[in-house]
N, C-alpha and C positions, 0 to 999 in steps of 0.2 A: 677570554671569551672563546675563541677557535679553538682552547684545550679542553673548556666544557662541552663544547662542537664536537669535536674529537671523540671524548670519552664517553657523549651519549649517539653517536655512530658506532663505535664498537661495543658496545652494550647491544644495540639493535641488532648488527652483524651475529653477534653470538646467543641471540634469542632463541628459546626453543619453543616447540610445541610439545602437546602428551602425544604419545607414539602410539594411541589411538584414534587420532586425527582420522573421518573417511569422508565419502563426497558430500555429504551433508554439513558438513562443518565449514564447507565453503559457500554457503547460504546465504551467512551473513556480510562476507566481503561483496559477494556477487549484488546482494541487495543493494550496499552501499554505492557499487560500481554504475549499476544499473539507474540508479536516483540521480548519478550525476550527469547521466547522459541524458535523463529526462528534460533535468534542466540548462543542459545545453543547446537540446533541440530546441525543449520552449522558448528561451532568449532569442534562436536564429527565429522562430515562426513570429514572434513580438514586431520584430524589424518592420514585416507588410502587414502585419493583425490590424483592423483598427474598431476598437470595442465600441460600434456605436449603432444602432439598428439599421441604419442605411447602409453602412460601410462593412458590417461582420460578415456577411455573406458574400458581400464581394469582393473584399479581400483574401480570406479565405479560398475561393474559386483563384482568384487572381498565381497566392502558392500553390496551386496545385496545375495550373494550366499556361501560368508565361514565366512564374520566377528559377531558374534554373536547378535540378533536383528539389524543387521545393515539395512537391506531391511525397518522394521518399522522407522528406523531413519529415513532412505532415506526418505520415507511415508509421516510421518509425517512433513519431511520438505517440500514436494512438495506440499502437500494440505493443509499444514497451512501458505505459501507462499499465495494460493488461499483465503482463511479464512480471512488472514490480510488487502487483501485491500477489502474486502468484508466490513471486520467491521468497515475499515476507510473510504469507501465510505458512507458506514450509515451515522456513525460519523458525517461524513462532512454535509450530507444531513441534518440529527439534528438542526446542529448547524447552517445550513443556513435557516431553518424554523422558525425557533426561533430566529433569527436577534440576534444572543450571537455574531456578532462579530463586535455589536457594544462599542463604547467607555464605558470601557477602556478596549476592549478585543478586539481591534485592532489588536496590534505583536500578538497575538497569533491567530489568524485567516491566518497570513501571515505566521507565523512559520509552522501552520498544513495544509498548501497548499504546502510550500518548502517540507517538512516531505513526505508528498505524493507523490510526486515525486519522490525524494527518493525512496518510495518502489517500485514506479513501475520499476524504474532505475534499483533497486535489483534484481527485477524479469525478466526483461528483459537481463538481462547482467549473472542471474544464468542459463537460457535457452539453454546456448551455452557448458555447462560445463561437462554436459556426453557422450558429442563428439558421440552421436549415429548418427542416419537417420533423425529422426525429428530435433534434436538439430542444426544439420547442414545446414540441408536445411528449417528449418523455419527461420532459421538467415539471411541465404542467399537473401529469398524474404522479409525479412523486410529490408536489407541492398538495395533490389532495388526500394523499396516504397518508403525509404527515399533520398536516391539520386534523387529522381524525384521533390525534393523540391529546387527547388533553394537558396542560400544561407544560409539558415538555414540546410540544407540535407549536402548540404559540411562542413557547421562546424560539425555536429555530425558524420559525417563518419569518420571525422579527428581525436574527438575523443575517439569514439568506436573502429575502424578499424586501423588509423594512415595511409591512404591509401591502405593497405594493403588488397589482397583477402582475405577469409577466410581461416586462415592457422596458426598454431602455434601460429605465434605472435599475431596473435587476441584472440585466447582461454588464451594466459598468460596476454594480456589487460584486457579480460572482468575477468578475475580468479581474476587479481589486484583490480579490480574495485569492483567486488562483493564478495570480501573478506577482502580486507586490506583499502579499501578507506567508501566506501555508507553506511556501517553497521554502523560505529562509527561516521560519519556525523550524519546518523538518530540516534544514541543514544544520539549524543548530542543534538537534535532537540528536542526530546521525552523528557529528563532532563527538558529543556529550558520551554517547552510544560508543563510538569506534575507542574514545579516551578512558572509557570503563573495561570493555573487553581487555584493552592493552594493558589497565592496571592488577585486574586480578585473573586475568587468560581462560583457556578454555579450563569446565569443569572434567576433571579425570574420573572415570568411573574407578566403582571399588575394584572389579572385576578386572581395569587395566592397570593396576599399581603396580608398578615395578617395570613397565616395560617401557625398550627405549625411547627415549623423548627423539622426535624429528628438528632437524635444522630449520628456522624460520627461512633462514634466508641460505639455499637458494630455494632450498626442498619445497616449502607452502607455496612461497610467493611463486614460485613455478607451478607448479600445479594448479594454485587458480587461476595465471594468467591461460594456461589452457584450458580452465572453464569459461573464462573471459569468452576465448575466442570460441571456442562451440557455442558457448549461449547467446554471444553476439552474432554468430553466424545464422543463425538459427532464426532470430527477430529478423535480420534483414531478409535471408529468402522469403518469411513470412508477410513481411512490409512489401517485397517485392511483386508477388505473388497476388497477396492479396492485400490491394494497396486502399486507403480510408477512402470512404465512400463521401460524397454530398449530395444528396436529396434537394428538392424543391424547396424556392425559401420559404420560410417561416410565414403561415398564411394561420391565423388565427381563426378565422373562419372556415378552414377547411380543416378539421380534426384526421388526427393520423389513427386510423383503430390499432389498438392493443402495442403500444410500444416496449419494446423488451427491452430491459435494462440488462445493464452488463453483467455477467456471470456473477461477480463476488457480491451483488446486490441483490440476484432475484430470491434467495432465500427470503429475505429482511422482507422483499413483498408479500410475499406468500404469508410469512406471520401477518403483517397489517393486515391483508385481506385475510385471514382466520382468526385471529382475535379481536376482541371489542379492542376503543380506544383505549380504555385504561388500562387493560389487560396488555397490549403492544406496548406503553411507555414505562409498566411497571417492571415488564421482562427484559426489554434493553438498558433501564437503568441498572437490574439486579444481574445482570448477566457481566456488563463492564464493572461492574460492583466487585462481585466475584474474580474478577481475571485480576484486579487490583491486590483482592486481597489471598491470592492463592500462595503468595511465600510466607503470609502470617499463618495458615491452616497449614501448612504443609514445612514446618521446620526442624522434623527429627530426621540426621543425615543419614539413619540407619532406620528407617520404618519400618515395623511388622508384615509379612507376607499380605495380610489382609484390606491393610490402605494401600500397598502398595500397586494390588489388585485395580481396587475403587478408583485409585488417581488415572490409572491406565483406562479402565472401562469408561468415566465419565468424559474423556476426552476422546476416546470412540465414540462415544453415544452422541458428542458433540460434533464431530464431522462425519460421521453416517446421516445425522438429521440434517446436517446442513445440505450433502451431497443429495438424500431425497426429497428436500424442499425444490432445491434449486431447477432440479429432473422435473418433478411435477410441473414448474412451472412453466418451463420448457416443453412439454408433452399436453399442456393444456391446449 
């Protein structure tokens, strides 16, 4: 057993990368890096949380005002919550410029689509959990965005909400949900994901064949641990700087006007509020439809100048529209 040990340590030692490797390619470590700290901080914030309408809001107050660095905890998890899908929208974008998800890197284009969701699930379902003003009342109006969706609006109300207003039993749903259930789905995603990548490595353009492969080890792994620390340096001046807020508690009778949801969301508003019901649940089912099935449209490793075009322009077209929804919605 320790010469199988042995023999897959120097296997790893003498790993290489394409010797096109550039700072985008460290997207995906950083994303993975980043997930784990998330749920490092969430475990230490779990210890004083206590998921119950009396106790979330003053517990909550409690890490941020007597438990020690608990406010940077909090911090840190709110804006590197922000951070992660930041670096996995990158990520995503990367990998769909560079057509890596074609064969044989299929599942894992499909895994790191599930994986995404995921986080935004995470984040959507942690929003409700410091039972303040915003907490409350941004839940609230995204619970009526989505009811405005026909069939697809009632399954997720059923299972975010269980019917139910917002009230205790939804803060112990979404607490179950963004605690005990989404974290450990995406870690096994992220496993599945990191065990993919290392089986068939990055993809090599045509345009860099031939050129030196880089050393994994020390060459990559050093270089992303110094993305590591810029990127983690960076969250913390930010957490430090500008550290999570808490609002007045959760007063159901005092409505908060026009709550603004977090940046990688207010596109997905702006649709609800522009299209009918049916038309917003037809275009996010055909849309995740779509991202599913882009390595089955997309499987000649050599395409014509002309899809090659289309594939480039439709993923323009896709983050220009997102980038000036998201504007609008913010300038409204």
């Amino acid at each position: 057993m320790l010469t199988s040990i042995a023999e897959l340590l120097r296997a790893e030692r003498d790993r290489t990368v394409p010797g096109h490797v550039n700072l985008l390619h460290y997207l995906g470590g950083l994303t993975a890096i980043f997930f784990a700290l998330e749920v490092a901080t969430g475990l230490l914030l779990t210890i004083y949380y206590r998921p119950s309408a009396a106790g979330a809001y003053y517990s909550t107050g409690v890490i941020m005002d007597e438990v020690r660095l608990g406010w940077l905890i909090r911090s840190v998890h709110r804006w590197g919550a922000d951070l992660l899908i930041l670096l996995s929208l990158t990520h995503l974008a990367r990998v769909y410029f560079a057509r890596a998800y074609q064969a044989p890197r299929q599942l894992n284009w499909t895994v790191g689509i599930l994986l995404f969701v995921l986080l935004l699930t995470a984040s959507f379902t942690g929003m409700l959990l410091p039972w303040d003003q915003y907490a409350y009342w941004y839940t609230d109006s995204a619970r009526a965005a989505i009811a405005a969706v026909p069939v697809l609006g009632k399954m997720m109300l059923t299972l975010f909400w269980g019917g139910w207003e917002i009230s205790e039993e939804v803060l112990l749903r979404f607490y179950a949900l963004h605690v005990g259930m989404v974290p450990w789905l995406a870690a096994s995603l992220v496993f599945v994901h990191v065990l993919l990548v290392w089986r068939f490595g990055i993809k090599e353009p045509a345009r860099a064949a031939g050129a030196a492969p880089v050393p994994f080890v020390p060459d990559f792994l050093l270089n992303l641990l110094i993305a590591v620390l810029l990127v983690g340096g960076l969250l913390l001046s930010v957490s430090v700087i500008f550290p999570a807020t808490l609002l007045a508690p959760a007063d159901p009778l005092s409505a908060l006007p026009q709550p603004q949801p977090r940046w990688y969301f207010q596109p997905l508003r702006e649709l609800l509020q522009d299209l009918p019901g049916w038309g917003a649940g037809l275009g996010a089912v055909a849309f995740l439809l779509a991202l599913f099935l882009i390595p089955a449209l997309d499987r000649r490793p050599a395409p014509p100048l002309w899809q090659k075009g289309l594939q480039r322009a439709v993923g323009v077209a896709v983050i220009a529209a997102a980038l000036l929804l998201g504007a609008r919605g913010y300038l409204r």
